[in-house]
C-alpha positions in Angstrom: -11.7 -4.1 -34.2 -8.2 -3.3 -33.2 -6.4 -0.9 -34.8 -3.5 -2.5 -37.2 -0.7 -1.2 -35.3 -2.4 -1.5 -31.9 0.2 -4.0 -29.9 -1.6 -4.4 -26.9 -4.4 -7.4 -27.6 -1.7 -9.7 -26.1 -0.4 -8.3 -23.1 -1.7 -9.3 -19.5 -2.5 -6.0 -18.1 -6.3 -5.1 -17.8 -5.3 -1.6 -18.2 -3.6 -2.1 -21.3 -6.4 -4.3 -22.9 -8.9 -1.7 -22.0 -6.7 0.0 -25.1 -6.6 -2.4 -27.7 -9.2 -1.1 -29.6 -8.4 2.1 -29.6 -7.3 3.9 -32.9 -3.9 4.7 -31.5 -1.2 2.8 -32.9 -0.2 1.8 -29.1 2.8 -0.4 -28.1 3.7 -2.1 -25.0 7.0 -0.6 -23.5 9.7 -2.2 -25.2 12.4 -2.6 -27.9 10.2 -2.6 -30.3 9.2 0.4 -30.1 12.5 2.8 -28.5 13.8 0.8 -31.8 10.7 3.0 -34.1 11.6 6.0 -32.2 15.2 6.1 -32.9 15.0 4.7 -36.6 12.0 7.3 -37.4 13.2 10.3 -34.9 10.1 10.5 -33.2 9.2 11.7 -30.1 7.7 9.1 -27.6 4.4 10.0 -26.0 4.4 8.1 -22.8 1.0 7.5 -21.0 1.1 5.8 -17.8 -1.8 4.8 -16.0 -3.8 2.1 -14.3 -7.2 0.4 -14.8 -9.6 1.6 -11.4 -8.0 4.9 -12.4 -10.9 7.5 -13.4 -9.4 10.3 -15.2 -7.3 7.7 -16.9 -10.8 6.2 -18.4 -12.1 9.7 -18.8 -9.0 11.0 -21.0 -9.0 7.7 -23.0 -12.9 8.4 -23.8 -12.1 12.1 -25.1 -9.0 11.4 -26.6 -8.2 7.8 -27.1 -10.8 6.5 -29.0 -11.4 9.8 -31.1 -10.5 9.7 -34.5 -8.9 12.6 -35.5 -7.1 12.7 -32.2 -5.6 9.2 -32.7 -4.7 10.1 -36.4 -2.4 13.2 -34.7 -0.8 10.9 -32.3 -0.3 8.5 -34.9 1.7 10.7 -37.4 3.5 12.6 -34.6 4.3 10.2 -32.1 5.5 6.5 -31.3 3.2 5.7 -28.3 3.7 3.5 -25.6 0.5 2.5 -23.1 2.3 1.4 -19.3 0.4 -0.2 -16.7 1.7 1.4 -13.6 1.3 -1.5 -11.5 3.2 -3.8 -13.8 6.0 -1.4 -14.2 6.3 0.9 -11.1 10.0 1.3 -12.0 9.0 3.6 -15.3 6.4 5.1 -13.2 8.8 6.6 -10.7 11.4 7.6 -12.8 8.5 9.8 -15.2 6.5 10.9 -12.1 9.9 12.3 -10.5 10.8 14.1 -13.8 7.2 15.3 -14.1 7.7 17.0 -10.9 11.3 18.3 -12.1 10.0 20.0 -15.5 6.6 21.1 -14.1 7.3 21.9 -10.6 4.1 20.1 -9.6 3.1 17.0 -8.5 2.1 14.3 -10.8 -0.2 11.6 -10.7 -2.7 9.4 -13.6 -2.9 9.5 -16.2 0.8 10.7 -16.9 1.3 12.1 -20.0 5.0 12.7 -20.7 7.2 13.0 -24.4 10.4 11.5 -24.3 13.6 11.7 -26.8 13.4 9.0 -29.0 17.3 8.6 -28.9 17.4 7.9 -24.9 14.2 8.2 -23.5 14.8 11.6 -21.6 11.4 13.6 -21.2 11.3 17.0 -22.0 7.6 17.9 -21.5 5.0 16.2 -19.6 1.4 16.8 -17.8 -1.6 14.6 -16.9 -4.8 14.7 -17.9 -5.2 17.0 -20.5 -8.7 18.1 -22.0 -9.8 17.5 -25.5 -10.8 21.0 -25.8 -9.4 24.1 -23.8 -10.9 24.0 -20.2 -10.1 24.0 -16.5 -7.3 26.2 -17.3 -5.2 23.3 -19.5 -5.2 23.7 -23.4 -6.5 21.0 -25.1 -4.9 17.9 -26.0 -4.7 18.3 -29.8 -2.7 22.0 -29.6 -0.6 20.1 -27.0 0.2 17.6 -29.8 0.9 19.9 -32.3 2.9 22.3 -30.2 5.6 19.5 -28.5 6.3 18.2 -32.0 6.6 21.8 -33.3 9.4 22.7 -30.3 11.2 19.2 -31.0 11.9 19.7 -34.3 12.7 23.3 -34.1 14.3 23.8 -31.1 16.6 21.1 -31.0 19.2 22.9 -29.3 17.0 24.1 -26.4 15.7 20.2 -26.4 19.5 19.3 -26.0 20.2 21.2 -23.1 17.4 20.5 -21.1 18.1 16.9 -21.3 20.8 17.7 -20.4 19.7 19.4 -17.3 17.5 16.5 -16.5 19.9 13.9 -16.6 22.1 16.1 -14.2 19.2 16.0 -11.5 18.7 12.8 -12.0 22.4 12.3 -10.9 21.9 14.0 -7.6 19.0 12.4 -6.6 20.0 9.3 -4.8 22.0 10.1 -1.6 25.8 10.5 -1.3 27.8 7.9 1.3 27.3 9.3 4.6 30.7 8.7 6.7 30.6 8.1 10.8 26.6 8.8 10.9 25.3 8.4 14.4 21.8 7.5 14.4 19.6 9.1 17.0 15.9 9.3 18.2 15.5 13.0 17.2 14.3 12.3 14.2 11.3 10.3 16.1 10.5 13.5 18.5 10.5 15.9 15.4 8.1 13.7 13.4 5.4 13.2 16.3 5.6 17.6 16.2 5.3 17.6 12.5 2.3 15.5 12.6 1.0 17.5 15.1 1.2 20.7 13.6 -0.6 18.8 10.0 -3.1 17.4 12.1 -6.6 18.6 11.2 -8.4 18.4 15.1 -12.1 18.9 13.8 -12.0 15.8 11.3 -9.4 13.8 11.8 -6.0 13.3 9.2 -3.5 15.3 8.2 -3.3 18.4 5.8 -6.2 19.6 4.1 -8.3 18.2 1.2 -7.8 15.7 -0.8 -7.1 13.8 2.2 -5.3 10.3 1.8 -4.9 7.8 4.4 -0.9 8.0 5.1 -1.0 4.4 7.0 2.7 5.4 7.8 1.8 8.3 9.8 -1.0 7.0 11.6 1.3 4.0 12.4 3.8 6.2 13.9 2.1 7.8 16.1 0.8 5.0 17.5 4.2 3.0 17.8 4.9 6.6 19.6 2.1 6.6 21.9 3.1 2.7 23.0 7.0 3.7 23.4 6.2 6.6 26.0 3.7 4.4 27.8 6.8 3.4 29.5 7.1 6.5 31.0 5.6 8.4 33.5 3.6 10.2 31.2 2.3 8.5 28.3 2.1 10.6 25.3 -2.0 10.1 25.0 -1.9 13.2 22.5 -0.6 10.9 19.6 -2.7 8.1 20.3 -6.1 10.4 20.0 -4.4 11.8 16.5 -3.6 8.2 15.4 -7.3 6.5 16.9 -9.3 10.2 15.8 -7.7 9.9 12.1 -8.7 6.1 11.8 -12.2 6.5 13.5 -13.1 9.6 11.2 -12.0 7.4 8.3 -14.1 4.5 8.9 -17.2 6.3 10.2 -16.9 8.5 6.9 -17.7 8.3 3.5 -13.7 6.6 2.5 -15.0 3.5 3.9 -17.8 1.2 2.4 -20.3 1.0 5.1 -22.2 -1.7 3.6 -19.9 -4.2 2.1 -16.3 -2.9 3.9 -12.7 -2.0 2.5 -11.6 1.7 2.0 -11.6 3.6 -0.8 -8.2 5.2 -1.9 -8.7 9.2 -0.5 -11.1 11.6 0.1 -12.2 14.8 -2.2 -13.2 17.2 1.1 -11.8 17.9 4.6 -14.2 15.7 6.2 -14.0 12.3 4.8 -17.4 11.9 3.4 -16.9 11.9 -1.0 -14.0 9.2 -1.9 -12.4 8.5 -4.9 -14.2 5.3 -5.1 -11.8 3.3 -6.7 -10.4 0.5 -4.1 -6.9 -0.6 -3.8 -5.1 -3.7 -2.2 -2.4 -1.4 -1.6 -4.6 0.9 0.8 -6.4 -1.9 2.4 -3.6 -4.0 3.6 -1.8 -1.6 6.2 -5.0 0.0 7.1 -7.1 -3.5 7.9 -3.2 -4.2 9.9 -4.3 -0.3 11.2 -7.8 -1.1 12.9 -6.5 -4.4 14.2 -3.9 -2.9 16.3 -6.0 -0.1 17.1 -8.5 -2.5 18.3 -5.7 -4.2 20.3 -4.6 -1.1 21.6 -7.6 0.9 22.5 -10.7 -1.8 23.0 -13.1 0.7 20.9 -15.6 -1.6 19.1 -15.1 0.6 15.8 -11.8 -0.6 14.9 -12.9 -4.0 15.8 -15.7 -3.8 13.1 -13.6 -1.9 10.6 -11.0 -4.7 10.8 -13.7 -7.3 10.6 -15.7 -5.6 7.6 -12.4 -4.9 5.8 -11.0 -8.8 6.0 -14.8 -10.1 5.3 -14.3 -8.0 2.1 -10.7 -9.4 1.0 -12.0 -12.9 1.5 -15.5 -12.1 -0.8 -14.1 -10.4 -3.5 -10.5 -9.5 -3.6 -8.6 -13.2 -3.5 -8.7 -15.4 -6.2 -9.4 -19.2 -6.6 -5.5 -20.1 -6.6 -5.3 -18.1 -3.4 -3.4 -14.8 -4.5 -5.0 -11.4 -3.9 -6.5 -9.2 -7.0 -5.1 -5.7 -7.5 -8.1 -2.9 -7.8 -11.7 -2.4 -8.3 -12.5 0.1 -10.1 -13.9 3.4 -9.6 -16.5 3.0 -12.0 -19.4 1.2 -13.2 -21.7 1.6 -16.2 -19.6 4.7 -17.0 -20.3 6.6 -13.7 -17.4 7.0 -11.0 -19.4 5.4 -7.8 -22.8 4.8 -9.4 -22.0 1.1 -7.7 -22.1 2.1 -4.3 -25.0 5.1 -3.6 -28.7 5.0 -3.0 -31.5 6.8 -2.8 -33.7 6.9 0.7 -36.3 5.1 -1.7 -33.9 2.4 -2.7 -32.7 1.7 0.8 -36.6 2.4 2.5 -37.5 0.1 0.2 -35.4 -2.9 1.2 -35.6 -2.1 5.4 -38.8 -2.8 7.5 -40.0 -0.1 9.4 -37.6 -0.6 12.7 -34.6 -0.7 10.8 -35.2 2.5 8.4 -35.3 5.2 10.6 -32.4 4.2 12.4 -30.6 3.7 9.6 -31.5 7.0 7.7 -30.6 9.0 10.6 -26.9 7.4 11.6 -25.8 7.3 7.7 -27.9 10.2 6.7 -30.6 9.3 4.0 -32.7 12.4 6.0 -30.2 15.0 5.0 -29.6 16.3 1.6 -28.0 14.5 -1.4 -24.6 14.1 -1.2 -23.2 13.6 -4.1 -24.7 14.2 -7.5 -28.0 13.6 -6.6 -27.1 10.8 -4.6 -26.1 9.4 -1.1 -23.4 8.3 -0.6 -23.4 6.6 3.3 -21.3 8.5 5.9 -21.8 8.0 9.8 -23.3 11.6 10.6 -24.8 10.2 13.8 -23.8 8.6 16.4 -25.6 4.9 17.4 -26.5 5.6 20.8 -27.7 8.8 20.0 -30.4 7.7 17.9 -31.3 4.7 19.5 -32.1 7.0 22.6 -34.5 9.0 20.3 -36.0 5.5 19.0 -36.3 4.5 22.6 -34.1 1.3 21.9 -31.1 0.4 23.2 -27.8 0.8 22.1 -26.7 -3.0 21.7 -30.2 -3.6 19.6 -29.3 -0.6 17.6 -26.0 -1.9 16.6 -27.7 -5.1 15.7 -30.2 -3.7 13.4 -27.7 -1.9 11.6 -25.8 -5.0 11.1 -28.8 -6.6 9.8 -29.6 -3.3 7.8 -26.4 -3.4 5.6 -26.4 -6.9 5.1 -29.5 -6.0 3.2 -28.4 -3.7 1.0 -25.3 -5.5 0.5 -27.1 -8.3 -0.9 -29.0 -5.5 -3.2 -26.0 -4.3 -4.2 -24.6 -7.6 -4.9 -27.3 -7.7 -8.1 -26.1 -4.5 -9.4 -23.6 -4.0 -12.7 -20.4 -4.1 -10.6 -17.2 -2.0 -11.1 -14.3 -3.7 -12.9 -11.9 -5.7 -11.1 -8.0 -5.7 -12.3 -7.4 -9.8 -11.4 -3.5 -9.0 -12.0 -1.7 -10.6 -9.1 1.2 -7.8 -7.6 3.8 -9.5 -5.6 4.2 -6.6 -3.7 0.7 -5.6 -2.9 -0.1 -8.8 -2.0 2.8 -9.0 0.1 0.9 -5.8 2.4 -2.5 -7.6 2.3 -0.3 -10.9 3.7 0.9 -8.7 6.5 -2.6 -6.6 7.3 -4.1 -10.2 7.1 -1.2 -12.2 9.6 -1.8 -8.8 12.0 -5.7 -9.3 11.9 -5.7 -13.2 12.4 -4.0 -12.8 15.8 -5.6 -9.3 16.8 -8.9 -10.7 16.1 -8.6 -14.4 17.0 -9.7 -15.4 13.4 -7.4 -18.0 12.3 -9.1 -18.0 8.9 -7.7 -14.9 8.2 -4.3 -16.3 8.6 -5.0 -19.2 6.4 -5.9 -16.7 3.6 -2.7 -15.1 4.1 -0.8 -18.3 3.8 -3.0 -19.4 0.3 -1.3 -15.6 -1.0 2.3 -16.7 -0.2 1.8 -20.2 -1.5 0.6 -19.0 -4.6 3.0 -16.6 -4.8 6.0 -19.3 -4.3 4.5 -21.6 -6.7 3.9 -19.4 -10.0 5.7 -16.4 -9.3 8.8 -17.6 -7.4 11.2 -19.2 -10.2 15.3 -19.9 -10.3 15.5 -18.1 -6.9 14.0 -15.0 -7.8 10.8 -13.4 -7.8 8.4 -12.1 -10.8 6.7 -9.1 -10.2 3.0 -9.7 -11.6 0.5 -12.4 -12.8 -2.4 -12.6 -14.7 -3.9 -15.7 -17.4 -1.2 -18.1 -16.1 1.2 -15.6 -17.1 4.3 -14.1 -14.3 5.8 -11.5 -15.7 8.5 -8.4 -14.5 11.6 -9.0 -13.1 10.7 -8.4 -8.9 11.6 -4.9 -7.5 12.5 -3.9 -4.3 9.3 -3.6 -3.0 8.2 -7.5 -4.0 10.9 -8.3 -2.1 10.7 -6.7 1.2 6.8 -6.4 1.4 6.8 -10.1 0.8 9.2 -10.9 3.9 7.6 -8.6 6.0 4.1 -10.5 5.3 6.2 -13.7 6.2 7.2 -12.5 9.2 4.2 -11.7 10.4 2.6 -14.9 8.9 5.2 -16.8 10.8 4.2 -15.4 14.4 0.6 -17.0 13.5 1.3 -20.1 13.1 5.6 -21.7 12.7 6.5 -23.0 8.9 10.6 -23.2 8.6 9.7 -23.3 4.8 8.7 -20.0 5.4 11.6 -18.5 7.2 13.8 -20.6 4.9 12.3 -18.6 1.7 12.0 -14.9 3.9 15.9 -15.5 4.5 16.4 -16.2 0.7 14.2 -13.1 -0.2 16.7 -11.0 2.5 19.6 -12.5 0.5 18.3 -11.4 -3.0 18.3 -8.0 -1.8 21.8 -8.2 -0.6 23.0 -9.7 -3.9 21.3 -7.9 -6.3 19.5 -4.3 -4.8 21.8 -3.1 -2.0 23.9 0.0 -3.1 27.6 -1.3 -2.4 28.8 2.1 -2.1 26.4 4.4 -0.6 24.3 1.9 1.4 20.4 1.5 0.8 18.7 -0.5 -2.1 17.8 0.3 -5.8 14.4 0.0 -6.7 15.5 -2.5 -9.6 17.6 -5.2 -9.4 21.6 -5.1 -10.8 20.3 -7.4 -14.1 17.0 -5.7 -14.5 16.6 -3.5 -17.5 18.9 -0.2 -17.8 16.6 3.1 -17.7 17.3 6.8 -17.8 18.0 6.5 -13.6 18.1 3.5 -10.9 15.9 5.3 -8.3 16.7 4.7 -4.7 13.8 5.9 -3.0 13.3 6.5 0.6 10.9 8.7 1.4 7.0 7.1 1.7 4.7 7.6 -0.8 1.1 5.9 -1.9 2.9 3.0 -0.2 5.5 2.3 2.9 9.5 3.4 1.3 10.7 0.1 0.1 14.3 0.8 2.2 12.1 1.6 5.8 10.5 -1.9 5.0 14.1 -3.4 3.8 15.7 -1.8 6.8 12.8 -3.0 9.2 12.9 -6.7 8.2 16.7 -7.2 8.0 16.3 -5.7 11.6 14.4 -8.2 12.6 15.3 -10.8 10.5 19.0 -10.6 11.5 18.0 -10.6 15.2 15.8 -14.0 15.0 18.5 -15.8 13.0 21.9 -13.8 14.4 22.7 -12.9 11.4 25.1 -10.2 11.3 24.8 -9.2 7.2 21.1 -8.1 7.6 21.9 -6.1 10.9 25.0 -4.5 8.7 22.8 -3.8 5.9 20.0 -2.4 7.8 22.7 -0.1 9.5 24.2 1.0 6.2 20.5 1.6 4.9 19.7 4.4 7.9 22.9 5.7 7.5 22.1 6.3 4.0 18.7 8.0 4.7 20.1 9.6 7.6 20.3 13.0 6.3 16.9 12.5 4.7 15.8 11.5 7.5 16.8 14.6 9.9 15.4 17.2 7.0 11.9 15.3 6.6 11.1 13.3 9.2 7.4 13.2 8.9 8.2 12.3 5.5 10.1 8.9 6.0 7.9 7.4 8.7 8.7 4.0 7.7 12.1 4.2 7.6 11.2 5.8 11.3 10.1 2.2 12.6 13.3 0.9 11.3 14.9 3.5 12.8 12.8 2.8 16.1 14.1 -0.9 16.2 17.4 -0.1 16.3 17.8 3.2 18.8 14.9 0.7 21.1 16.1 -2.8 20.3 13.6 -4.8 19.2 11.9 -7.7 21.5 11.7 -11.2 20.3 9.8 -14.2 22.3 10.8 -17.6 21.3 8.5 -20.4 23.0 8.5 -23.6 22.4 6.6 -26.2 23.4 3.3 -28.4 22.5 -0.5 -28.4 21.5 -3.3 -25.8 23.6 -0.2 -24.8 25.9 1.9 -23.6 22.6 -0.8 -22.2 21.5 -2.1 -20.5 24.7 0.7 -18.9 25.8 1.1 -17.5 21.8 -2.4 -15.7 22.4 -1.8 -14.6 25.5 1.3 -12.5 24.7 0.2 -11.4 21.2 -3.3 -9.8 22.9 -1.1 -7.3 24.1 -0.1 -4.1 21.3 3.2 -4.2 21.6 4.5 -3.2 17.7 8.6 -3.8 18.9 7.7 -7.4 19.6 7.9 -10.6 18.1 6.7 -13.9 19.0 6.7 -17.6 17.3 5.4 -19.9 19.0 7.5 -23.3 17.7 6.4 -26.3 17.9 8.9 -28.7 19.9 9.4 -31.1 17.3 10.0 -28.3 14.2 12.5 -29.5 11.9 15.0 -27.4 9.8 15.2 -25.0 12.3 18.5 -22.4 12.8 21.2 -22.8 15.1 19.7 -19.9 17.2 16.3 -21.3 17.4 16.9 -24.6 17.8 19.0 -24.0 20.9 16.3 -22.7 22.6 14.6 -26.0 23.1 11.3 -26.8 25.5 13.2 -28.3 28.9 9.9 -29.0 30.3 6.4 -29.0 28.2 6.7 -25.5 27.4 9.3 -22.5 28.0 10.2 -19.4 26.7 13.0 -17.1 25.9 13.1 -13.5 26.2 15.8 -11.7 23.4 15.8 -8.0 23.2 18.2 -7.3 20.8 20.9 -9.7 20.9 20.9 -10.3 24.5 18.2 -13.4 25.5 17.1 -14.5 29.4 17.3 -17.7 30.7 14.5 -20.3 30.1 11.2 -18.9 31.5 8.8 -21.8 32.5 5.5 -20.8 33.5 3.0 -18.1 31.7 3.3 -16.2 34.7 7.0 -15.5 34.7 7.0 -14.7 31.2 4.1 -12.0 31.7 6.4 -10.6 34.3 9.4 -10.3 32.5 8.1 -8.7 29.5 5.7 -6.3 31.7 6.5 -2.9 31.1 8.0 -3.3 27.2 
């Protein structure tokens, strides 16, 4: 039974509700409870978290549902349970000052204690032990010990807030005056990326390794730009295709039912973090379909196969929007789900298929983890099927028939939990990675899903000419943030070069005029996370850099680019300009840091190229394929249909004189008709 105070049987969030039976008097975030704090003058105990997140379910065990622990919260504390994905805003701002009182990174569960009279923190962690270990002191002295120091050092709490607010001041940037925006900034990034990048296994840093779509993205746009040149830059393309490969052969990729995982524990991508998010999987399915585009190399093909056969079995929903998480674990175990034992898998394979498939994902090496194994290319195909006296295309096929296999197997296991909440924003990624794998692949399917996301999206979540940031149980919920807003155009964008829908551009433009209205920063240039009518916090973050997902201003700055370009419209151009002018000295300090904000800055120091053809039928539809079969990640093309309606002035200008023509525009500047495939492929050789 719920606890009597517990206020979190009715909210949406699966997170939450894994918490309504817990004896902690929890609430929602909310007036109703910053109105308890202030009338009792207690401390807040924040705890952020997320439902697929493991330490979050492993603290809640120790702590959450003990007794005596809950009793301590109870008489100390007012606490309030926040689903991260629901409300990134409060995540951001308690992450940041996490990092400001500790001096170290933060992550979930975060633990933080606020002032009851404002909400400022003034102490803060993560996971914290029940007992002393690891080197933490348990959770219990913790409790005791922040309530001791604030009501006994009241003084000291005073001025620290104090301190805190300050920083909080200084964080978003200044108005930059006269900035003149460069390439540097591009040259100093593809050296920073090669002095983090690990040659032996791929990625960038040391362990825990996380995917960093931005960075592998840049280099590639990187690689494609100095193709132009006399001497291609082939360096960052083997760091951008060595990073992905290692991924996808390793152990942070499912290699039986697809999708990646969210990081890797060790240098050499074999143990994930097993929990799976949309967030992840959107840019890097977009990821392997370029890199398929761009290199031929059969294992991105695969990869971007296998991840969108994934998103259509399990992550999108009956009313067509795409689910947030699955969850690291199952039956109480983190990744119980996905290993096996070579008895389990000899088991299910005849005797052709088992010793190939033991030796390429290693089933006869040792366990890998806990007494498992978990699957990780160790071998190469051709390799083994030499040994096996095979050959290398049979090989290939009876792996494929191999982990179909197990995949039905696994299918009958106790699955991990799946968050169903539906994230604007996330699905706004998946949109994109699925648009870019529809044409990369030639699966218009893919594209189809993509356009089931937006249409759900529009229908439940897009009301009075604004967006809601989350659904769940018929429910949309949360003012939009910037990121709903500018992942959601950039997924219509590319959904719009698979197939034309002027409803489409009609709501992208009204999503680009939303953020003028409401997000941009009228002073300093750039956009607010939250909205000018959205609730007041402690700070209106303005974030640039990139972090677990693309900056919100690199993608803001990226579409109004391009947006502003297709419609010649001067205000997004402006307000891209304003935004790198902003970031500008961000920018020059970290580059490597602010990758996407890089692209953005890329379109506008290399103005971007837009194809407009028009025309009908196969032809149309031909001449579409042919262009986009080429990587080329400064281009756009729509293909229009001749008898489109609604169209802008722009657009409909360039009309089909014969069956089918096309228009060259790179920037502002666009050719004269070009009437034949072949003269278009001439004009936009060598861009």
């Amino acid at each position: 039974m719920a606890a009597a105070c517990n206020r979190l049987a009715g909210e949406t969030s699966p997170y939450l509700k894994q918490h309504e039976s817990n004896p902690v008097d929890w609430y929602p975030w909310g007036e109703e409870a910053l109105e308890l704090a202030r009338r009792e003058n207690k401390p807040i105990l924040l705890s952020i978290g997320y439902s697929a997140c493991h330490w979050c379910h492993v603290m809640a065990h120790e702590s959450f549902e003990d007794v005596d622990t809950a009793a301590l919260m109870n008489r100390l504390f007012v606490n309030i349970k926040v689903d991260r994905e629901e409300r990134p805003d409060l995540d951001k701002i308690y992450q940041t000052a996490h990092q400001i009182i500790t001096q170290r990174a933060g992550g979930w569960p975060l633990t933080m204690f606020l002032s009851p009279e404002d909400q400022t923190p003034f102490f803060g962690g993560t996971y914290f032990p029940p007992e002393p270990r690891y080197g933490m002191p348990g959770f219990k002295d913790i409790l005791n010990r922040v309530h001791q120091y604030y009501t006994e050092q009241g003084e000291e709490l005073s001025r620290q807030t104090e301190s805190l607010r300050d920083v909080f001041t200084r964080l978003n940037p200044e108005k930059q005056d006269q900035v003149e925006l460069t390439d540097e900034p591009l040259t100093m990034a593809r050296t920073v990326l090669e002095q983090q990048f690990d040659s032996k296994h791929g990625g960038f840093g040391d362990a825990p390794k996380f995917p960093h779509s931005p960075g592998i993205e840049r280099l590639l746009r990187h690689w494609r730009e100095s193709a132009h040149g006399e001497e291609p830059d082939v360096q960052a393309l083997y760091m951008a295709a060595m990073t992905l490969q290692r991924m996808i052969q390793g152990g942070v990729f499912d290699q039986v039912g697809g999708g990646f995982y969210r990081y890797s524990v060790d240098d050499l991508w074999m143990i994930p973090h097993f929990e799976k998010m949309l967030y992840d999987n959107g840019p890097l399915l977009a990821l392997c379909a370029q890199l398929w585009l761009a290199t031929g190399d059969e294992v991105f093909h695969r990869a971007a196969n296998s991840t969108a056969d994934w998103v259509l079995a399990e992550m999108q929903s009956p009313e067509g929007g795409y689910y947030a998480t699955l969850d690291a674990d199952s039956e109480g175990e983190e990744g119980k789900f996905y290993v096996w034992t070579p008895e389990q898998v000899k088991e299910l394979l005849d005797e052709e298929q088992y010793p190939l498939f033991s030796a390429v994902y290693g089933l006869d090496r040792q366990a890998n983890f806990e007494g498992a194994w978990h699957l990780h290319t160790f071998r190469d195909t051709e390799e083994v099927a030499k040994e096996l006296g095979i050959t290398e295309p049979h090989a290939q096929h009876l792996l494929a028939q191999a982990r179909r296999r197990l995949l039905e197997h696994r299918e009958q296991r106790i699955r991990p939990g799946r968050d169903e909440k539906i994230l604007t924003a996330w699905n706004g990624m998946m949109i994109r990675g699925m648009a870019i794998a529809s044409r990369s692949l030639g699966r218009p399917e893919l594209a189809e899903s993509a356009r089931g996301a937006a249409d759900f999206i529009h229908e439940h979540m897009w009301q009075d000419g604004r967006l809601l940031a989350s659904y769940k149980d018929g429910r949309a919920r949360f003012s939009g943030y910037l990121d709903d807003y500018v992942f959601l155009a950039e997924g219509l964008l590319e959904l719009l070069q698979c197939e034309w829908r002027s409803d489409y551009l009609a709501w992208a433009t009204e999503l680009a005029d939303c953020l003028l209205a409401h997000f941009e920063d009228p002073d300093a240039g750039g956009f607010f996370f939250t909205a000018d009518d959205q609730e007041q916090l402690i700070h209106r973050p303005k974030s640039l850099s990139d972090d677990a997902t693309p900056s919100g201003n690199g993608v803001a700055a990226s579409v109004l680019r391009r947006l502003g370009l297709l419609l010649g419209e001067p205000r997004y151009l402006e307000a891209a300009d304003r935004t790198l002018a902003a970031a500008w000295p961000a920018i020059q300090r970290y580059p490597y840091a602010h990758c996407s904000l890089l692209q953005a800055l890329e379109d506008t120091v290399l103005p971007v190229e837009t194809l407009i053809i028009r025309g009908e039928g196969e032809t149309l539809e031909d001449w579409r394929e042919t262009t986009q079969s080429i990587f080329a990640p400064r281009r756009m093309v729509f293909a229009i249909p001749s008898d489109a309606k609604d169209l802008p002035e722009g657009i409909k200008g360039k009309a089909a004189k014969k069956e089918t023509v096309a228009y060259q525009c790179v920037g502002m500047q666009c050719s004269a008709p070009l009437e034949s495939i072949q003269a278009l492929l001439s004009t936009i050789a060598g861009r």
